[in-house]
N, C-alpha and C positions, 0 to 999 in steps of 0.2 A: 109491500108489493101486493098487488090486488093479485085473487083467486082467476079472475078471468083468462082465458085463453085466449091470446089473442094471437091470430096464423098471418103473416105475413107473405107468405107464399106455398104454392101445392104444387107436386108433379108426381106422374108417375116413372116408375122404374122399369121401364119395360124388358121383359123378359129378355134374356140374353144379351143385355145391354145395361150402358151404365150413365147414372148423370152426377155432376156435383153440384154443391151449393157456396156461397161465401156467407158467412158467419160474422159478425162482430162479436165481442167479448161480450157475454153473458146472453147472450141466445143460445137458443137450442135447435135439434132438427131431432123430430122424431119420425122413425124407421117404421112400418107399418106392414108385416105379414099377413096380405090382403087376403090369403088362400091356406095360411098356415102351413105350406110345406118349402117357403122358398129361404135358400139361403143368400145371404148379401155380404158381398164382402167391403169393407170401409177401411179406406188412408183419411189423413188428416195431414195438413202441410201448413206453418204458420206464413199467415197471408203476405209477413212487411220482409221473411227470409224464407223461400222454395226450397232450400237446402237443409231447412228444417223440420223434419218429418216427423209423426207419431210412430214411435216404434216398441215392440209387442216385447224384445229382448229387456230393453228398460223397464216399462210396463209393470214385468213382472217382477225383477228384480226390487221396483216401488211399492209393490203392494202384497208382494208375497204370496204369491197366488195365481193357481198358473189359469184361470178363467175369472170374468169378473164380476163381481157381485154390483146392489145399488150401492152408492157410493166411491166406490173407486175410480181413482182419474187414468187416465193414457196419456203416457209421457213419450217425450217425444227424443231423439237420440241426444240431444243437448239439455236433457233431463229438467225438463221444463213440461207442467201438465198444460194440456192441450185441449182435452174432453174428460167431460167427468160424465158419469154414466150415473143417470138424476130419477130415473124411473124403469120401471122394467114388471109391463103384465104378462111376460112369457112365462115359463118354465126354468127360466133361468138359465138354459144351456145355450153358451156361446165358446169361441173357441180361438185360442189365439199362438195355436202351435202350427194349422199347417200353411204352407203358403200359397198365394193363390194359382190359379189354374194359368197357364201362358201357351202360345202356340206347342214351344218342347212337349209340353206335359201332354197335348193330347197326341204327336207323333209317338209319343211312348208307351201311349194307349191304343196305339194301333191305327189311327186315321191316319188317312193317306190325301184328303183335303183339308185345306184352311176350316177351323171352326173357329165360334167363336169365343172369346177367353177373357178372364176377368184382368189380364193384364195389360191389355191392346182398351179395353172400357174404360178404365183409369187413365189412361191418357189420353181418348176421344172426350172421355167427362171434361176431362180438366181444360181442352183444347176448346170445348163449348164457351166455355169462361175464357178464354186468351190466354189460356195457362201454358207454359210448354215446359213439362218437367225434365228436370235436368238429367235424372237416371231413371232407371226403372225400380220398381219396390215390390217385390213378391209378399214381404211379411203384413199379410193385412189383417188385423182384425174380421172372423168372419164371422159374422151376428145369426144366431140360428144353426148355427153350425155345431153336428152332435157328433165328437171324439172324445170318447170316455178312455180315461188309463186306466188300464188292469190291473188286478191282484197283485201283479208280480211289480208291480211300479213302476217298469220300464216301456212296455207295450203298449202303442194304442191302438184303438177300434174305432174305425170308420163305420158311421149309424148312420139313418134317416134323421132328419130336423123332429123335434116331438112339439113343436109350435102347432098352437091352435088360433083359426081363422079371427082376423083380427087383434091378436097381439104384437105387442109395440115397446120397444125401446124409446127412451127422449136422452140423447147427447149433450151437456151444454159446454161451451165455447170459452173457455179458459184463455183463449186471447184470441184478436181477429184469425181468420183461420179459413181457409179452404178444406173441405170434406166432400170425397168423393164416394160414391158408390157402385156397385156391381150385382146385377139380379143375377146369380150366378150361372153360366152355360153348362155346367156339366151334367150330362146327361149318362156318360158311362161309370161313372163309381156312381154307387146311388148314396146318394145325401140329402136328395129333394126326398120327401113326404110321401104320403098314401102310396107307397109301393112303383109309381109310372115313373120316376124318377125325370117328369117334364116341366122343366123353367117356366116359370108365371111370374107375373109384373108382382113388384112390392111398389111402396108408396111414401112418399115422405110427404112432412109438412116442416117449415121453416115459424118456427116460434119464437116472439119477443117476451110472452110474461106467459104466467098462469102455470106452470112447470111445477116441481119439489126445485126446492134450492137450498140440497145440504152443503155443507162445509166442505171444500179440499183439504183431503188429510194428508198430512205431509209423510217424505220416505220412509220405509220401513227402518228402524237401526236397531240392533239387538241389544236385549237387556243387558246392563256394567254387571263382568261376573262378580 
């Protein structure tokens, strides 16, 4: 495969707001922290069954690992990889325990109007495409997203992103595939960056070659005592 990069398509992700792309098998879409404090949160749904989702509970179960490194795929509930995660100049912190943000979440944060949410984005994304998902899916991969487990091993901590300006993720596409995105709305837990805790666009790009293209490694099974 040649070294070249070659982008097939670019959009942004405008702040508070979400888009998705369709994928054929062995392309990629790389995620881009144009500002270095945003987080995005990412589904994945295989394109020939919508029933069939990327899911975070499998995931980890796969790879043993409750965040993910370069290398490891995202499997999806019919435990089939879907995205393998092929490059990564951030920090490495991502996060795939909490789920995303939905209208409840901010009444329980105390709004008393409609804001906006990354679970209402996931299915305007997907609606951009003619997509109309069949349920709704809280468990998203959230890319940038910094919740460290404590000491005690059971406790997490909600943190600011530690992404710096213009680091990037590249995804690739383990079968045709639908991947959606979320610049994410919240504004009252701070998880956005430099302290304002104020949503700003990320940025993808849709890639046919030019990528890393490690090996899918298959599920984890424990060593015969």
């Amino acid at each position: 495969m040649s070294n070249e990069i070659v982008c097939r398509q670019e959009m942004t992700i405008p702040a508070r707001y979400g888009k998705a792309v369709r994928l054929a098998k062995g392309e990629a879409v790389q995620v881009v922290n144009v500002h270095g404090t945003q987080v995005v949160d990412c589904w994945a749904y295989n394109a020939a069954d919508i029933n069939e989702y990327m899911c975070m509970e499998a995931t980890r179960v796969w790879n043993q690992r409750l965040n993910p490194v370069v290398g490891d795929s995202f499997i999806t509930d019919q435990r089939h990889p879907i995205l393998t995660l092929v490059e990564d100049t951030s920090p490495g912190v991502h996060d795939s325990f909490m789920a995303a943000c939905d209208a409840r979440r901010y009444e329980l944060l105390g709004c008393t109007e409609p804001h906006r949410n990354c679970h209402d984005n996931l299915h305007e994304a997907m609606q951009e495409l003619g997509v109309t998902l069949p349920h709704g899916n809280l468990a998203s991969l959230n890319i940038f997203m910094n919740i460290q487990v404590q000491p005690d091993g059971i406790t997490l901590n909600t943190l600011p992103t530690v992404t710096r300006p213009g680091d990037y993720i590249t995804l690739r596409a383990e079968m045709d595939c639908y991947v959606a995105f979320s610049a994410c709305p919240q504004d009252i837990v701070s998880i956005q960056g430099q302290g304002d805790n104020t949503p700003k666009d990320a940025y993808l790009r849709v890639l046919t070659s030019g990528f890393p293209q490690p090996e899918v490694t298959g599920a984890w099974v424990p060593n015969p005592a």
